[in-house]
matplotlib code that plots the C-alpha trace (Angstrom):
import matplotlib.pyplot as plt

x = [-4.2, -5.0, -2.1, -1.2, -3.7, -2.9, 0.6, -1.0, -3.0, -0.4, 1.7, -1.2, -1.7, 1.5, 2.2, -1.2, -0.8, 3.3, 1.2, -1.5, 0.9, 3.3, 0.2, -0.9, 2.5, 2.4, -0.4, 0.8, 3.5, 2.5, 0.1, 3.4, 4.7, 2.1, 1.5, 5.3, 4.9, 1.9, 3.2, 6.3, 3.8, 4.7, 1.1, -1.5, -1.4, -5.1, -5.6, -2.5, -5.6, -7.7, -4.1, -2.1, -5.5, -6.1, -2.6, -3.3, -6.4, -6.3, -3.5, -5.0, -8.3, -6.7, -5.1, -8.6, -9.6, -7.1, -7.5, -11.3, -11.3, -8.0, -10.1, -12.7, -10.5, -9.3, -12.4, -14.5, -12.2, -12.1, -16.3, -16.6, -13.6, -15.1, -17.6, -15.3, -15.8, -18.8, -17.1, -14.8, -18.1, -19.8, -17.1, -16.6, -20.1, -20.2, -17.6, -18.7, -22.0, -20.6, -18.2, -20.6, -23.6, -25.8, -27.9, -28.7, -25.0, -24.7, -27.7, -26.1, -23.1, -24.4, -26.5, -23.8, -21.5, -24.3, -24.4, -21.0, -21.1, -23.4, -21.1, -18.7, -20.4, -22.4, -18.9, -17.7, -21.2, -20.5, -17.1, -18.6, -15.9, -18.6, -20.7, -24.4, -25.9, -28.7, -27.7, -25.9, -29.5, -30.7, -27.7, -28.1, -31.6, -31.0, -28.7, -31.3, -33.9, -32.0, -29.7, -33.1, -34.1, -30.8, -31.1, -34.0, -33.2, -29.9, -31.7, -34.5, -31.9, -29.2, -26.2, -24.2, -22.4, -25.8, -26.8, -24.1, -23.7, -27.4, -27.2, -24.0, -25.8, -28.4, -26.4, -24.0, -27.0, -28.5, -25.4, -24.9, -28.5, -28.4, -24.7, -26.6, -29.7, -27.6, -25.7, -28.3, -29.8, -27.0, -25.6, -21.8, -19.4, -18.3, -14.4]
y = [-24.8, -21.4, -20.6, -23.7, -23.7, -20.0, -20.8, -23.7, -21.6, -19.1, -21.6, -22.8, -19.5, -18.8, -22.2, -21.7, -18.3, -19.2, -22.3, -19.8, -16.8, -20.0, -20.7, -17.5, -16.4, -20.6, -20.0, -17.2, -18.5, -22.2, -19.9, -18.3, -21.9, -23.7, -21.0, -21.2, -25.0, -24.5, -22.0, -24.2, -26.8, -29.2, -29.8, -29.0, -25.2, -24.8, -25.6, -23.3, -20.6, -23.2, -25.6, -21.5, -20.5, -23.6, -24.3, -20.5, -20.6, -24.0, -22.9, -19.9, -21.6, -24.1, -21.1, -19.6, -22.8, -23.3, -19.2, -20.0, -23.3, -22.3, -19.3, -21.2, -23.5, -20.4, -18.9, -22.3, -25.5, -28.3, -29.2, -25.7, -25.4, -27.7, -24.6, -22.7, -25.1, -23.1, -19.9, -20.9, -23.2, -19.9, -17.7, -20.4, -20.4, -16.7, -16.5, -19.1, -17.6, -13.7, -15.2, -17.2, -15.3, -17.4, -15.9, -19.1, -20.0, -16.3, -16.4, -19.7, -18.3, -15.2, -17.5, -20.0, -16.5, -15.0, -18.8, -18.6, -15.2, -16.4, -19.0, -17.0, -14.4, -17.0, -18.2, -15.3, -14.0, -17.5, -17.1, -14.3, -11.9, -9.2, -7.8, -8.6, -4.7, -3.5, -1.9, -5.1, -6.7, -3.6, -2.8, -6.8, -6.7, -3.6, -5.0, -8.2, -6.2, -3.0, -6.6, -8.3, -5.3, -3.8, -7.8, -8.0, -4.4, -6.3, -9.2, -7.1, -5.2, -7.6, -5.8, -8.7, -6.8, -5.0, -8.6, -9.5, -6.6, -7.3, -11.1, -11.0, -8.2, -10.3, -13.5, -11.9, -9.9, -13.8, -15.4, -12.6, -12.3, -16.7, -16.9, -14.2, -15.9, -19.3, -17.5, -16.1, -19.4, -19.8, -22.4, -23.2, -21.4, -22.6, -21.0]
z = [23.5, 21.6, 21.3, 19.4, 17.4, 16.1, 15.5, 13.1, 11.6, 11.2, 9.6, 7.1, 6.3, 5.3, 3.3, 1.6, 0.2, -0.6, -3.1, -4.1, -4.8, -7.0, -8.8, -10.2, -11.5, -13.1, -15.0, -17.4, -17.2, -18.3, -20.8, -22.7, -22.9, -24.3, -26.9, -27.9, -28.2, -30.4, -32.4, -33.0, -34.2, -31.4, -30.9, -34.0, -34.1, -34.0, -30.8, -29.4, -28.5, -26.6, -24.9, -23.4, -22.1, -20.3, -19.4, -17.7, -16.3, -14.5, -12.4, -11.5, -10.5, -8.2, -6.4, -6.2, -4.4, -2.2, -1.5, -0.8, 0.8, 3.4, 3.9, 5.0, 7.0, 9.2, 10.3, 10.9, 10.6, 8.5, 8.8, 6.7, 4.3, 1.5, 0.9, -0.3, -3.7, -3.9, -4.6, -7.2, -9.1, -9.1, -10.7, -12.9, -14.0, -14.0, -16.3, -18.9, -18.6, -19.7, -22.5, -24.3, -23.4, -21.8, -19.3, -17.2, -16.8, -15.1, -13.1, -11.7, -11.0, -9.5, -7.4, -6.4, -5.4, -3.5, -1.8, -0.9, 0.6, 2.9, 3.8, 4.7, 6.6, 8.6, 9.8, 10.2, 12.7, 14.1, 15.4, 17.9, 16.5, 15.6, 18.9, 17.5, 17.9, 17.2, 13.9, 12.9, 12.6, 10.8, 8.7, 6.8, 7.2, 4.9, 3.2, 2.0, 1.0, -0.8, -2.4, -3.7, -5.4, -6.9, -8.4, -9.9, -11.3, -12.7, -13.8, -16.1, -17.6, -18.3, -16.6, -15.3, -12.6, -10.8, -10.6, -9.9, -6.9, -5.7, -5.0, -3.1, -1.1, -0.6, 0.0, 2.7, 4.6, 4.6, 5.7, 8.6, 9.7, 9.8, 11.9, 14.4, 14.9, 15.5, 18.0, 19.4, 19.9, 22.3, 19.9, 20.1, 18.0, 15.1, 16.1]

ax = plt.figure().add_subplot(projection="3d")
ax.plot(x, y, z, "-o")
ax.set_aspect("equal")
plt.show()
């Protein structure tokens, strides 16, 4: 039964990253297209900017969900996989936030990253791949508190990416500190 169920993944894992890898080189692709078309006035020319950087990016952003949610689907299954939306909503917010400079879009998606890091690591503590130690406890425990200050340090100041670096701290130390109490609770794996 394993052993069936690692060739499928196998085989997912491959197809998936064959449609991710397609998709990324698409979207500049798509990007140079749609400029020409505008430029050629196939399309109002004014929009050209706005139509190639949407005929780019919307390509490359379904690859980053099928990156995250397949991700997903190979360390937990099917029940966890639609977290991975999480990911790509917070990078999408992240990123609107920084281009038009709007601090609540980026502390949303800083906060909907960090949530998404503890996604994964729960799964990941959950699949009983990592020994819980004694300095696995100590080293996210760590991890939360040094994350929730480096934060707030980001946060006061405005820098983006020491926000940005704090709440993923903090969100994977919660996520791996959460799948080790579950399993510690002598719940079932999630693998």
């Amino acid at each position: 039964m394993k052993s069936r169920n690692t060739e499928r993944l196998a085989h997912f894992e491959k197809s998936a990253t064959r449609v991710a890898v397609g998709l990324v080189i698409a979207g500049p692709v798509l990007g140079i297209v749609a400029a020409a078309l505008g430029a050629a006035e196939v399309y109002p020319y004014e929009y050209a900017m706005t139509v190639s950087i949407a005929a780019m990016v919307a390509p490359i952003g379904l690859a980053l969900l099928l990156g995250a949610c397949g991700g997903l689907y190979i360390m937990g299954g099917w029940k966890v996989a639609p977290f991975g939306v999480i990911f790509v909503a917070g990078f999408g917010a992240l990123v609107y936030g920084i281009a038009v400079g709007d601090t609540r879009w980026r502390d949303i998606g800083v906060g909907l990253l960090a949530l998404s890091g503890a996604v994964f690591y729960t799964i990941g503590a959950m699949s009983r791949r990592i020994p819980p130690t004694f300095r696995y406890l100590w080293g996210h425990t760590g991890a939360l508190v040094g994350g929730a200050v480096v934060a707030v340090i980001g946060h006061l100041s405005g820098a983006w990416p020491v926000l940005l670096f704090g709440g993923m701290a903090v969100g994977c130390a919660a996520g791996g500190l959460l799948g080790r109490w579950w399993v510690g609770r002598g719940s079932e794996p999630a693998v």
